[in-house]
C-alpha positions as CSV (number, residue, x, y, z in Angstrom):
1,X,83.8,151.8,102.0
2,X,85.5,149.2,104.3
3,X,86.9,146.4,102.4
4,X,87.0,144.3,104.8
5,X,82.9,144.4,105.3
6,X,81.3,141.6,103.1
7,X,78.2,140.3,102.6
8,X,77.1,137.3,105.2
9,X,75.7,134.5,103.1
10,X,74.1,133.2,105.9
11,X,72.0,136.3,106.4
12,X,69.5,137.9,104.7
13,X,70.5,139.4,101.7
14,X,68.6,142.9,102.6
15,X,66.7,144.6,104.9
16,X,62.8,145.6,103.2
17,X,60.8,148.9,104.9
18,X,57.3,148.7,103.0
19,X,54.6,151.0,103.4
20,X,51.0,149.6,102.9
21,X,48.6,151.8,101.6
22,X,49.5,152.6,98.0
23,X,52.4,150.1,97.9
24,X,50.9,147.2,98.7
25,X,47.0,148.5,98.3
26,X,46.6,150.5,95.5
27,X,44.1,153.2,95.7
28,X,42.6,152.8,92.1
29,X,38.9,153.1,91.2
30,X,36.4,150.0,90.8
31,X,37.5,150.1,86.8
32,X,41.3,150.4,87.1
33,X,41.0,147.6,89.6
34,X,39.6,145.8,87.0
35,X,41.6,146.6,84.0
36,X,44.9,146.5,85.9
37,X,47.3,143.3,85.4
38,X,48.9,144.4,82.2
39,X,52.6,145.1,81.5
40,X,53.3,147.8,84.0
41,X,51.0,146.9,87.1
42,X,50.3,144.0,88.9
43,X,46.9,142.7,88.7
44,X,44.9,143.5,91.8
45,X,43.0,140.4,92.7
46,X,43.0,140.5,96.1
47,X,39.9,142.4,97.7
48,X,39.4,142.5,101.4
49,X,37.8,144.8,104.5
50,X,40.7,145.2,107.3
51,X,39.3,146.5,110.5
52,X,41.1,148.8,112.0
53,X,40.3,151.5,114.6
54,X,36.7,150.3,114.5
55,X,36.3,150.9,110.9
56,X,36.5,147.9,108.3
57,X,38.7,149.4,105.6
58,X,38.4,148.0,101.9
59,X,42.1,147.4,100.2
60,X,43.3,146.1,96.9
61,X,46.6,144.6,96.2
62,X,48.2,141.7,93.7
63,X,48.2,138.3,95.1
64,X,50.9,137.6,93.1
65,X,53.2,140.4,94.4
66,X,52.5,139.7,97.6
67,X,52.9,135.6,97.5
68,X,56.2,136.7,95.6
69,X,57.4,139.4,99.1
70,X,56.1,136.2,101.2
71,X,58.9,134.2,99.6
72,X,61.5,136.4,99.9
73,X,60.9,136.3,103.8
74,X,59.8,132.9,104.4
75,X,63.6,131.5,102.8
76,X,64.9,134.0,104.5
77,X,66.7,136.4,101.5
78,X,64.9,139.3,102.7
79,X,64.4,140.6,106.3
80,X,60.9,142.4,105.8
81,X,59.4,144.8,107.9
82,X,55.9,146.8,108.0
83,X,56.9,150.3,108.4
84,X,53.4,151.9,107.8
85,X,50.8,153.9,109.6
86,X,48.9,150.4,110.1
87,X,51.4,149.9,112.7
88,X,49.2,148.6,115.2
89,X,47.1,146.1,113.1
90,X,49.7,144.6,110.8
91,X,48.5,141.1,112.6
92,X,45.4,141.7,110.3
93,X,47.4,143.3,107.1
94,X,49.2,139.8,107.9
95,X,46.3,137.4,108.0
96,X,44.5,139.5,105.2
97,X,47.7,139.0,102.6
98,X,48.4,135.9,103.7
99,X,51.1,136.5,105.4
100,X,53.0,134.2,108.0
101,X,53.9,136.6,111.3
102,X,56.6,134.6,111.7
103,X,58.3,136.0,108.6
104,X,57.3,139.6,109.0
105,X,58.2,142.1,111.7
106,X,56.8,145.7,112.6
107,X,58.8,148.6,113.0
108,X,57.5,150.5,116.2
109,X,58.5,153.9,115.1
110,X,55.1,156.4,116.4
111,X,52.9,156.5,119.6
112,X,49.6,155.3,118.1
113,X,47.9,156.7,121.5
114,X,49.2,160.2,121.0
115,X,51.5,160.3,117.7
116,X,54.6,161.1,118.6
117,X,57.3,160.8,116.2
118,X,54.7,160.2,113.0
119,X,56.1,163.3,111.5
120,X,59.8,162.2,110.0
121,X,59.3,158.7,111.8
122,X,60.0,156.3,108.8
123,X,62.5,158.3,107.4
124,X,64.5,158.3,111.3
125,X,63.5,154.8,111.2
126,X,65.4,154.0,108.0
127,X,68.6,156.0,109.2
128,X,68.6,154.5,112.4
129,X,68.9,151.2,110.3
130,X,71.6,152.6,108.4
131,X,74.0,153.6,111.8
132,X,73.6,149.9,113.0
133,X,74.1,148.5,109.3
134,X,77.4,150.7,109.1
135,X,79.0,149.8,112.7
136,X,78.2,146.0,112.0
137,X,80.7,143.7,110.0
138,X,78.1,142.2,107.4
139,X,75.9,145.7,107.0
140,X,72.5,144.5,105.3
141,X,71.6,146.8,102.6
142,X,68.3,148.4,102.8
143,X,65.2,149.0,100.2
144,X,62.7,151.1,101.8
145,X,59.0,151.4,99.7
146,X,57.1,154.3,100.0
147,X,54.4,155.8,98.2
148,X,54.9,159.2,100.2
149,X,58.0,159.6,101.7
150,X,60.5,158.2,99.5
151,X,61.7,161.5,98.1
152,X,64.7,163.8,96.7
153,X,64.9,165.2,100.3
154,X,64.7,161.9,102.4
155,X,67.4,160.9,99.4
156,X,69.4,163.9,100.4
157,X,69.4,162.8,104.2
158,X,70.0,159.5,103.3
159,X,73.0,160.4,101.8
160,X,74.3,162.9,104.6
161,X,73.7,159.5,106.8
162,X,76.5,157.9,105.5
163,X,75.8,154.7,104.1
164,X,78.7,151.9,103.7
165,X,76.7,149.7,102.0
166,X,73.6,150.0,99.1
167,X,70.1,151.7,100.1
168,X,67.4,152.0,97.4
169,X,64.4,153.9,98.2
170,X,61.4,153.4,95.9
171,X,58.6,155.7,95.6
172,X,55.2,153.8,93.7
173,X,52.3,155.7,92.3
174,X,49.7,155.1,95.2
175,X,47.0,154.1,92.4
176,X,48.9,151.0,91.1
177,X,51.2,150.2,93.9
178,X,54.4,148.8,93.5
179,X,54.7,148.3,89.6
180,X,56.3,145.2,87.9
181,X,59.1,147.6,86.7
182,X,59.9,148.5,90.2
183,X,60.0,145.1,91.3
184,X,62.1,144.1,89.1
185,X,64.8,147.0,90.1
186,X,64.0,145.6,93.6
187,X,64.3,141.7,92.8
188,X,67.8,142.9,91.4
189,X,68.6,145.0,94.3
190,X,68.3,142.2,96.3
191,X,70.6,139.9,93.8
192,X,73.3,142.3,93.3
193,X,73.2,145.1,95.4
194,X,76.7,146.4,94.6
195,X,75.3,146.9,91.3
196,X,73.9,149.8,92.6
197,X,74.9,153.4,93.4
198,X,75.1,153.7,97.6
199,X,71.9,155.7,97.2
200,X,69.2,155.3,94.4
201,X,65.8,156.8,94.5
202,X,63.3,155.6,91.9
203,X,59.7,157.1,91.2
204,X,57.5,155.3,89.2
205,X,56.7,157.9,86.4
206,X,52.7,158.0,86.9
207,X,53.5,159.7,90.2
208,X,51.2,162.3,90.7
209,X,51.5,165.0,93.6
210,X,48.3,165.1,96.0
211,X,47.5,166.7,99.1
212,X,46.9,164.6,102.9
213,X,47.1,160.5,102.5
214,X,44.4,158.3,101.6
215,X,45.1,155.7,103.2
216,X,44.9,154.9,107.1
């Protein structure tokens, strides 16, 4: 690492990817929406239909969770960023969470027309980020949250991307979204990144394998 490359106090403290669907809304039943809000999970009391291609789709997530990201952005510690297939209508994941526009940005990383670049997008996205972090004199580290794609191989090209500073991918189980655990790792990531190795993957332990995406 280049010794010379600090941390700019007068920037954000770190760059935040998130996903949407099962990060921010969980996919859980009727009854684990209900019983949820205990020790590990946030409780989802947030219930909404986004439209969206012409369908209205129903989403869950934790007010609390998501007044708590808010923060981050509005003062300015975090530089957030939707990077999720909802690309197109985060003005209504904004206005449905809460969210001031003016606080959140959308990575453009697909063709929503035709698709291009959806396969591997976020992950190119994310290193892309990294090559500007690393020729820049105050490199921002990066979290990136993903229920899907946050994995041992997008680890593996992470590393072979060369970091300089701190990037912490975090992989939720879809059906709870980001769980207080993980947001604590994150809340300390964004503290203290050096604490951290240059590349850390965590998967919240429920994490089940499935097939296709749920979500939009």
């Amino acid at each position: 690492m280049n010794e010379a490359r600090t941390l700019d106090v007068t920037r954000p403290r770190a760059v935040v990817y998130t996903d949407f669907d099962g990060v921010l809304n969980a996919f859980a039943g009727a009854d684990a929406v209900r019983a949820s809000g205990d020790g590990v999970t946030f409780r989802l009391d947030g219930e909404a239909a986004v439209p969206a291609d012409g369908v209205a789709y129903p989403v869950h997530w934790s007010r609390e969770l998501a007044a708590d990201m808010a923060s981050l952005a509005h003062d300015g510690t975090i530089e957030l960023v939707w990077l999720s297939t909802w690309q197109p209508y985060t003005a209504a994941l904004n206005a449905t969470l809460g969210w001031d526009g003016r606080d959140v940005r959308t990575a453009q990383w697909y063709d929503p027309i035709t698709y291009t670049g959806m396969r591997g997008g976020k992950l190119r996205t994310v290193v892309r980020r990294i090559g500007i972090e690393d020729e820049s004199m105050t490199p921002l580290p990066i979290i990136w949250i993903d229920d899907e794609e946050c994995t041992v191989r997008a680890k593996q090209v992470i590393e072979s991307a060369g970091p300089l500073f701190p990037v912490f991918a975090v992989r939720p189980d879809s059906r709870i979204g980001i769980s207080k655990r993980q947001w604590r790792l994150i809340r300390k990531f964004v503290d203290d990144p050096m604490a951290f190795p240059t590349v850390t993957l965590d998967v919240e332990p429920s994490v089940t394998e499935r097939e296709g995406h749920l979500g939009l």
